[in-house]
TIROGU-771311 format. One record per residue (C-alpha): y, x, z negated. Coordinates in steps of 0.02 Angstrom, whole numbers. Example, Ala and Ser with C-alpha at 12.3 -4.5 7.8 and 13.67 -1.06 7.14 Angstrom:
// TIROGU-771311
((-225; 615; -390))
((-53; 684; -357))
***
This chain:
// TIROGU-771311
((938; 124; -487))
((959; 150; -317))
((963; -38; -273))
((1050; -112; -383))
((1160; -239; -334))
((1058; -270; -175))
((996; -472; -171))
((832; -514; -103))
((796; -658; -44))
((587; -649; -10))
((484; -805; 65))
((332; -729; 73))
((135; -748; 12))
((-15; -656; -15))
((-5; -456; -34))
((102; -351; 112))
((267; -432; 86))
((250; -474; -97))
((209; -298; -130))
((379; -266; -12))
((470; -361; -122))
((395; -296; -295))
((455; -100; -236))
((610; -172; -204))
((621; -250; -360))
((584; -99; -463))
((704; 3; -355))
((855; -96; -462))
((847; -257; -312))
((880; -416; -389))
((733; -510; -269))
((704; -688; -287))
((505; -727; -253))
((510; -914; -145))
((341; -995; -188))
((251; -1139; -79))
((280; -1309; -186))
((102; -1278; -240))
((112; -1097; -298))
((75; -953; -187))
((-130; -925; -152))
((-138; -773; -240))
((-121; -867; -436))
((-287; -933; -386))
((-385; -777; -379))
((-437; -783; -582))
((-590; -663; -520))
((-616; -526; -392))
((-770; -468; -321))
((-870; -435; -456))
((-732; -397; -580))
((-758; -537; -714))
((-657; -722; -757))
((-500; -674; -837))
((-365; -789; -885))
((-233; -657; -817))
((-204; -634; -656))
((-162; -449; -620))
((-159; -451; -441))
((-14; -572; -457))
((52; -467; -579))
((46; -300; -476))
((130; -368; -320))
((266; -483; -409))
((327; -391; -562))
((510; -366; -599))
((552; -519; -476))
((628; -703; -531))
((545; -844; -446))
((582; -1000; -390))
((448; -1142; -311))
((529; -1253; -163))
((446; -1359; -41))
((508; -1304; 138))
((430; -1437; 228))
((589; -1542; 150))
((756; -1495; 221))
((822; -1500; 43))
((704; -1355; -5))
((788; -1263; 170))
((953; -1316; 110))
((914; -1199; -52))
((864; -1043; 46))
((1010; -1057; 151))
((1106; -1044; 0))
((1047; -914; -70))
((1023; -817; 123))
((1225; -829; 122))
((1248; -728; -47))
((1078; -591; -8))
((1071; -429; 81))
((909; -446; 136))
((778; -590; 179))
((574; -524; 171))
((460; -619; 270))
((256; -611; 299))
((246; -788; 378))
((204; -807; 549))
((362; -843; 671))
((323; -1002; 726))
((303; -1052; 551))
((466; -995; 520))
((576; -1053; 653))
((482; -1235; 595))
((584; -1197; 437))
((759; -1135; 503))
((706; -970; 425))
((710; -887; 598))
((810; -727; 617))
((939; -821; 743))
((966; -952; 615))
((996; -847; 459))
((1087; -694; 546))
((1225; -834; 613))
((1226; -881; 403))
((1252; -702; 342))
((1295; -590; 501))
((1288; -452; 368))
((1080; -494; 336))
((955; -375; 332))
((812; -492; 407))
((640; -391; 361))
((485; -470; 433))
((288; -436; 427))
((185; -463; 565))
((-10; -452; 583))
((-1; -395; 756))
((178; -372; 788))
((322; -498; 832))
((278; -482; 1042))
((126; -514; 1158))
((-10; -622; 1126))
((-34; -585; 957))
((134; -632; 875))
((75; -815; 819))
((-100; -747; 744))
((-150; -771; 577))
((-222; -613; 498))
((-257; -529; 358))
((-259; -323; 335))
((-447; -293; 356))
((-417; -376; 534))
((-268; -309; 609))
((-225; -135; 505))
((-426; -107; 472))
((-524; -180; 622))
((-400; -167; 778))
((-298; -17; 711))
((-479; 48; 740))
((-496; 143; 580))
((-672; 41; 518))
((-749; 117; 672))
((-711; 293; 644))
((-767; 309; 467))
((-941; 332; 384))
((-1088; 432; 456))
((-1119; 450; 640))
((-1244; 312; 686))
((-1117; 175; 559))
((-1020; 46; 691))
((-904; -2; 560))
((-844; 4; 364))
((-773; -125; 275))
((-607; -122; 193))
((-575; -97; 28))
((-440; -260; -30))
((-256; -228; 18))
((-247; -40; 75))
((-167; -102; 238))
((-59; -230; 162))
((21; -83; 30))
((28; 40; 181))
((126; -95; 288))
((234; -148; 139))
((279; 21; 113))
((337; 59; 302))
((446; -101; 276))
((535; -47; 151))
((550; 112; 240))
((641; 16; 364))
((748; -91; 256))
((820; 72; 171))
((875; 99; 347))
((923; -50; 416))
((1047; -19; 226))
((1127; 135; 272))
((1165; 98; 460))
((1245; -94; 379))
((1374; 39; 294))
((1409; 112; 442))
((1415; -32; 578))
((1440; -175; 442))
((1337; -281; 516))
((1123; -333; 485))
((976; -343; 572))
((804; -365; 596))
((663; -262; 524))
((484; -293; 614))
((342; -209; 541))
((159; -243; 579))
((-8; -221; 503))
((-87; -159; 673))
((68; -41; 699))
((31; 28; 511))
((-145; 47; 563))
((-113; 130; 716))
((-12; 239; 655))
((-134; 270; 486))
((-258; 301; 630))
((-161; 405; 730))
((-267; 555; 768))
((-404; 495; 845))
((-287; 356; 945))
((-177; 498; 999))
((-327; 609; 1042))
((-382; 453; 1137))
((-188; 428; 1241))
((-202; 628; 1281))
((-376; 651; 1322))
((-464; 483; 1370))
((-596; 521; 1236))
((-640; 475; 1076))
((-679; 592; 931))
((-849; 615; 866))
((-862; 546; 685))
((-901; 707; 552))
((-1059; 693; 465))
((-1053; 806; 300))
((-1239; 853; 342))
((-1206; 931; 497))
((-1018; 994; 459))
((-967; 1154; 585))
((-879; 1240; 446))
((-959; 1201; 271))
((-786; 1235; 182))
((-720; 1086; 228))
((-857; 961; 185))
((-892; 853; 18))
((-1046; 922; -98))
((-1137; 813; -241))
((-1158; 929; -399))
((-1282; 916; -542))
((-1211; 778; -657))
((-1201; 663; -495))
((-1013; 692; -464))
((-947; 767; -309))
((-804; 886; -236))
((-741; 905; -83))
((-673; 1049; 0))
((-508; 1078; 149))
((-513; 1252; 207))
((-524; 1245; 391))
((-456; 1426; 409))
((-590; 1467; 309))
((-559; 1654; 309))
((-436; 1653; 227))
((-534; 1587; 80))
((-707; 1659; 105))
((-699; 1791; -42))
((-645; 1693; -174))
((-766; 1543; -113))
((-907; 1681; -132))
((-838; 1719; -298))
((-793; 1544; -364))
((-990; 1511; -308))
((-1051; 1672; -379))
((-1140; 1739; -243))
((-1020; 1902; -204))
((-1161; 1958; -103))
((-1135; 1808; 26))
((-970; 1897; 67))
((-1028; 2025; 174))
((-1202; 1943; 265))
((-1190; 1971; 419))
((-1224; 1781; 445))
((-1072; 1728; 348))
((-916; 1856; 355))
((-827; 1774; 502))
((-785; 1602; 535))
((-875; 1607; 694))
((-1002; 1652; 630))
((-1002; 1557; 493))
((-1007; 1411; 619))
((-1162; 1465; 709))
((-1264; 1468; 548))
((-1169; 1325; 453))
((-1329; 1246; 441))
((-1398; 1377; 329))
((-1257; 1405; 234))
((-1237; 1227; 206))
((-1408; 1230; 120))
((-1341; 1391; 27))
((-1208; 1300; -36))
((-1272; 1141; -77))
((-1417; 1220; -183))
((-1273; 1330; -288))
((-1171; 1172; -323))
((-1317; 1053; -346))
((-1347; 1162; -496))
((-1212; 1165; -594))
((-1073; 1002; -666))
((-929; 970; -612))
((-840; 1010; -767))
((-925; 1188; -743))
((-873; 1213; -569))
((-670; 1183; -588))
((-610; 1297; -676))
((-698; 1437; -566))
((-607; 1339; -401))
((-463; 1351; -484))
((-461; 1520; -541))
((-518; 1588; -330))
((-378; 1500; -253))
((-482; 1372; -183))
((-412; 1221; -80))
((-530; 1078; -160))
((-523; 919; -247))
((-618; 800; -353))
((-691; 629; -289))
((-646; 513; -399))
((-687; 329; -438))
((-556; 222; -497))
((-595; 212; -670))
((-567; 434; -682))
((-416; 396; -567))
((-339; 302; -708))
((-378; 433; -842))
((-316; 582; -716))
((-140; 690; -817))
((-94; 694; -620))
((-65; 527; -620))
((13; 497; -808))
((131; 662; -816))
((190; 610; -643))
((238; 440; -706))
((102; 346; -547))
((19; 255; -692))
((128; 169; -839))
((109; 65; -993))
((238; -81; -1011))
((258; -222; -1145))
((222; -402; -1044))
((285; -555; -1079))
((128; -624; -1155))
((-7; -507; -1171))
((94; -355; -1259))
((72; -194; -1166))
((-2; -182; -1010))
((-27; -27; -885))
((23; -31; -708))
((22; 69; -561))
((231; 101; -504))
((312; 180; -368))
((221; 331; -280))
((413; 406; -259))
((509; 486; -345))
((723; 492; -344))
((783; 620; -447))
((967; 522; -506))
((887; 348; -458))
((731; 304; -562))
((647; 139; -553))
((652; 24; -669))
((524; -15; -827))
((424; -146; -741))
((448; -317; -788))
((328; -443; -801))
((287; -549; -640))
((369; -724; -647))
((272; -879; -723))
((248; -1005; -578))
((429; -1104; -571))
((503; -1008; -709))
((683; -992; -648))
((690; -1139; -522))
((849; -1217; -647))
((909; -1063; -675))
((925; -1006; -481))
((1003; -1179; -421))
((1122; -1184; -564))
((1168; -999; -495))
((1208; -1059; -331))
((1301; -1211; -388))
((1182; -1372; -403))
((1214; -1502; -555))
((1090; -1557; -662))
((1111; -1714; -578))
((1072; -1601; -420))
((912; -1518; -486))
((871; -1694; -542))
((850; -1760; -377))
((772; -1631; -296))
((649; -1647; -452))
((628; -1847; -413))
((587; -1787; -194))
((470; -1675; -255))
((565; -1503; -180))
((554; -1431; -341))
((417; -1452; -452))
***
């Protein structure tokens, strides 16, 4: 694996740096998962949103498999003492606290680079390590959602906002952290020495967001939100067909794909009308051919309509929901979706790695750490007695 060997050392909670650490785990990282005293908030969520009670918790699961964990109160100097020790022996420390929360802990990037000069010190942000927003809590429908400004540019025209859908920006930013730890890697073996990785959840949804910011730096103006009902060129819009399913189509140079669209619809003779058989034209009357187009497709199921896309060249795609996500040969021959046996509930399937190293695969997940579970184990590791792990036991920095 293309990690292994690498130590992690990840004090971290909720989703964007767990789910860090998790991709770094399954990349062959051996990544120790700190937990508050009183277990990290995400073991409470037993239900979410109208998904029902469950005595397994998979969203704990999904960000913290393949990791060991241990639990240590860092309000006690002892329970510092520990990640100090293990800071000394890792190659990189992961981070999603705030910074004044760490530097209250001696977890501080000055602190820990003067430990381990060779420390790759990887940190999440909400709103970035500078300017007023460094010491503000936040979650990722606030920072990557709501200020990166993506709510306001989705849904209809007329819509102010859309909500979030749970975690999107905290995946996204986790992702562009590891992006940067891989770096902050291969320059150590160059310069032998560490240092710090900042990534935010505004920068992430900035950048997620970037074409209507950018259009906004170039041109001092904001781009119109799209409304599929009034779409300029109707072969690159989203149609419902008769079973109640819907496909969406990309084909902005449009000519290029007008005769086999005609085809794939069945209406050869739409080829040559004079309204239709140039994309400027096309343009001018999209609001009749939209109603073309939507009657043809309103007619027929989906099932019905893909092979005949498929067989005309088109550029179009399903909309899925979750559920025919998880039964989509895209996503099992590819390897996005994968069955693995857990520790107590037999096989499980998971979602793994979106990429893909041809002589470094990831590993088979394992399953997520039980709260505690290698406390002992970890302190022994680093060279504390039983007498040792006793007395930490009777202070209450270890559970």
């Amino acid at each position: 694996m293309a990690l292994s060997g690498i130590k992690v050392v990840e004090v971290s909670i909720w989703v964007a740096g767990p789910s860090c650490g998790m991709w770094l785990a399954e990349n062959g990282a051996d990544v120790i998962r700190v937990e508050p005293i009183g277990g990290d908030p995400v073991r409470g969520f037993a239900q979410w949103g109208v998904i029902p009670e469950t005595d397994f918790n998979w969203l704990w699961e999904m960000w913290n498999r393949s990791k060991r964990g241990i639990a240590l109160d860092l309000r006690q100097e002892e329970g510092r003492k520990v990640v100090h020790k293990l800071v000394t022996q890792a190659d990189v420390f992961l981070a999603n606290l705030r910074p004044h929360t760490l530097k209250r802990a001696n977890l501080d990037y000055e602190t820990l680079s003067q430990l381990n000069p060779r420390l790759i010190y990887a940190h999440i942000t909400g709103y970035g390590p500078s300017g007023p927003g460094a010491a503000w809590p936040a979650f990722d429908d606030l920072a990557f959602w709501a200020r990166g400004g993506i709510g306001s540019v989705l849904g209809e025209p007329g819509e102010t906002y859309v909500n979030l859908r749970g975690s999107m920006g905290d995946h996204a930013t986790g992702m562009n952290l590891l992006a940067g730890i891989a770096l902050a890697l291969y320059a150590r073996e160059r310069t032998g020495r560490g240092q710090r990785v900042d990534a935010s959840l505004l920068g992430s949804g900035m950048w997620m967001n970037a074409q209507d910011i950018q259009a906004a730096l170039s041109y001092n103006y904001e781009l119109e939100k799209p409304s599929r009902k009034t779409a300029t060129n109707p072969l690159f819009n989203t149609y419902q067909c008769k079973d109640g399913k819907w496909v969406v189509f990309d084909m902005p140079d449009s000519d290029r794909y007008w005769s086999g669209f005609c085809k794939a619809l069945g209406k050869e003779d739409l080829e040559h009308d004079t309204r239709f058989d140039s994309f400027e034209k096309r343009m001018e009357n999209s609001k009749k051919l939209l109603a073309i187009i939507e009657e043809i497709i309103a007619a027929r199921n989906r099932d019905e309509l893909e092979p005949l896309f498929h067989e005309n060249g088109l550029v179009w795609g399903r909309v899925q929901t979750p559920m025919e996500v998880t039964q989509d040969p895209c996503a099992w021959d590819n390897g996005y979706i994968v069955e693995y046996e857990h520790s107590s509930r037999g096989k499980i399937k998971g979602l793994t790695c979106p990429v893909r190293l041809s002589q470094n695969p990831t590993r088979t997940p394992r399953s997520a750490p039980e709260f505690n579970q290698h406390t002992e184990e970890i302190l022994r590791k680093i060279g504390y007695s039983p007498d040792d792990i006793g007395k930490l036991k009777e202070k209450k920095v270890i559970p």
